[in-house]
N, C-alpha and C positions, 0 to 999 in steps of 0.2 A: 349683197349682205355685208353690215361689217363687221368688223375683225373682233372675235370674241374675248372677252377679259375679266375671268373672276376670279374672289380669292378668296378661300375657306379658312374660317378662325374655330371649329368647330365641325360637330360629328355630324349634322344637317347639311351646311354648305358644302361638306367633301362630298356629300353623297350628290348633290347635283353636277360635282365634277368629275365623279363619277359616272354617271348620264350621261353625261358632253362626251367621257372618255372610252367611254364602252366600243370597243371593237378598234381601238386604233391597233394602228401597226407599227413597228420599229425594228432596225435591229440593233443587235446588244452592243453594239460599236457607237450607240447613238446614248448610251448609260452613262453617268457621269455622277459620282460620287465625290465627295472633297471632305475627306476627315478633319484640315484642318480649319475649314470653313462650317462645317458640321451643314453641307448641304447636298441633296440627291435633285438632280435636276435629268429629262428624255425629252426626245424633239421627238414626235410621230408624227404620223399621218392617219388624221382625224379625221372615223367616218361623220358627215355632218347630218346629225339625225334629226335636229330643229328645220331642217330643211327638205326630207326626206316624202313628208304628207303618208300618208297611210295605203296608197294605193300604190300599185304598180307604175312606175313610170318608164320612161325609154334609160333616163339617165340619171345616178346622181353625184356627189360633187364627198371630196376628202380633201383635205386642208391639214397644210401643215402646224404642229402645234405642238407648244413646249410648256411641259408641266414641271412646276419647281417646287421642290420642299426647303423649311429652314427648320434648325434647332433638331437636327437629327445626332442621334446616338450611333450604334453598334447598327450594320446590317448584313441581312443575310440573304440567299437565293438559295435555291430550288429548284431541279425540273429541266436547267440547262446551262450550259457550257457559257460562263462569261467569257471566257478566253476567244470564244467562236465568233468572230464580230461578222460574220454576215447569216447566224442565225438569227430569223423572223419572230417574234414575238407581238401576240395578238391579245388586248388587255381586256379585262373581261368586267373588272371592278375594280373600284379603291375604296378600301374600308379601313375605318378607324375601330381598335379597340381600347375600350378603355383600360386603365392600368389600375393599383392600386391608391396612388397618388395623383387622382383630377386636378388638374388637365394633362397627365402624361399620359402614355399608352404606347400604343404601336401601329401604326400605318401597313397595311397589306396591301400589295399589290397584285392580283390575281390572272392571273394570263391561262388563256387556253392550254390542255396537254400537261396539264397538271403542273404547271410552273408557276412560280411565287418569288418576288421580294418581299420582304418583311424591314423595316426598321424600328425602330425603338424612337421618340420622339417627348421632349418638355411637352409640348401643345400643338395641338393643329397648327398649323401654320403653310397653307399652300396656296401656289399661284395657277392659274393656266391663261398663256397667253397665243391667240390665233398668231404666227407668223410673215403669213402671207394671202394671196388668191387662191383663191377654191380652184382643183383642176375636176373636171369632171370621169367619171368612172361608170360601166355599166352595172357593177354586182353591189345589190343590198346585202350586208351579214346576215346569215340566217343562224338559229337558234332552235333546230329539230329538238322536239322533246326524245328523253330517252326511252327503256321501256322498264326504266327501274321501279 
């Protein structure tokens, strides 16, 4: 397969990289913030679910992968210890909210265990780029309903 590369201008395209990003994993040592660059960029390890098919199989494959934001504001976290660089964090979605002056808004980043970035943002403006070779892994993420 090759090496995945999109970029979101907009509250549709984030949501497909949001798709791609669902269930990656990182830890917080892998966050990268730069106020004076105004940019939030993470390298995870990307379950690759385009590849996955529907059924059970023996094995499937995560790939490393870096997500980068431009034209970022003020941000914030939730839910866990920045300072902890070898806490796991598992992403669950990226969502844009709109703000009062379109195209700003705020970018969520939602992580399992009730943990969140949040930044502030002019306009969509995001990358995500495959790194490298897919290593293979035997666990699909699963997503039990609750009994709420």
């Amino acid at each position: 397969m090759e090496l995945l590369k999109l970029v979101a201008l907009d509250k549709e395209d984030l949501s497909i990289i949001s798709a791609y990003m669902q269930d990656a994993v990182f830890k917080t040592a892998d966050l990268n913030y730069s106020a004076r660059d105004r940019q939030f960029a993470l390298v995870g390890n990307r379950f690759v679910w385009e590849d996955s098919g529907g059924k059970r199989k023996r094995s499937y494959e995560r790939r490393r992968t870096a997500l980068h934001f431009n034209r970022i504001g003020s941000v914030r976290s939730r839910g866990f210890k920045r300072s902890d660089d070898d806490a796991v964090l598992s992403l669950l979605a990226v969502n844009f909210v709109p703000g009062d002056d379109e195209p700003a808004g705020r970018i969520e980043l939602i992580f399992s265990g009730d943990a969140a970035i949040e930044f502030d943002v002019e306009c969509v403006e995001a990358q995500l780029s495959d790194l490298g070779a897919a290593w293979e892994t035997e666990f699909r993420p699963a997503h039990p309903l609750s009994d709420v």
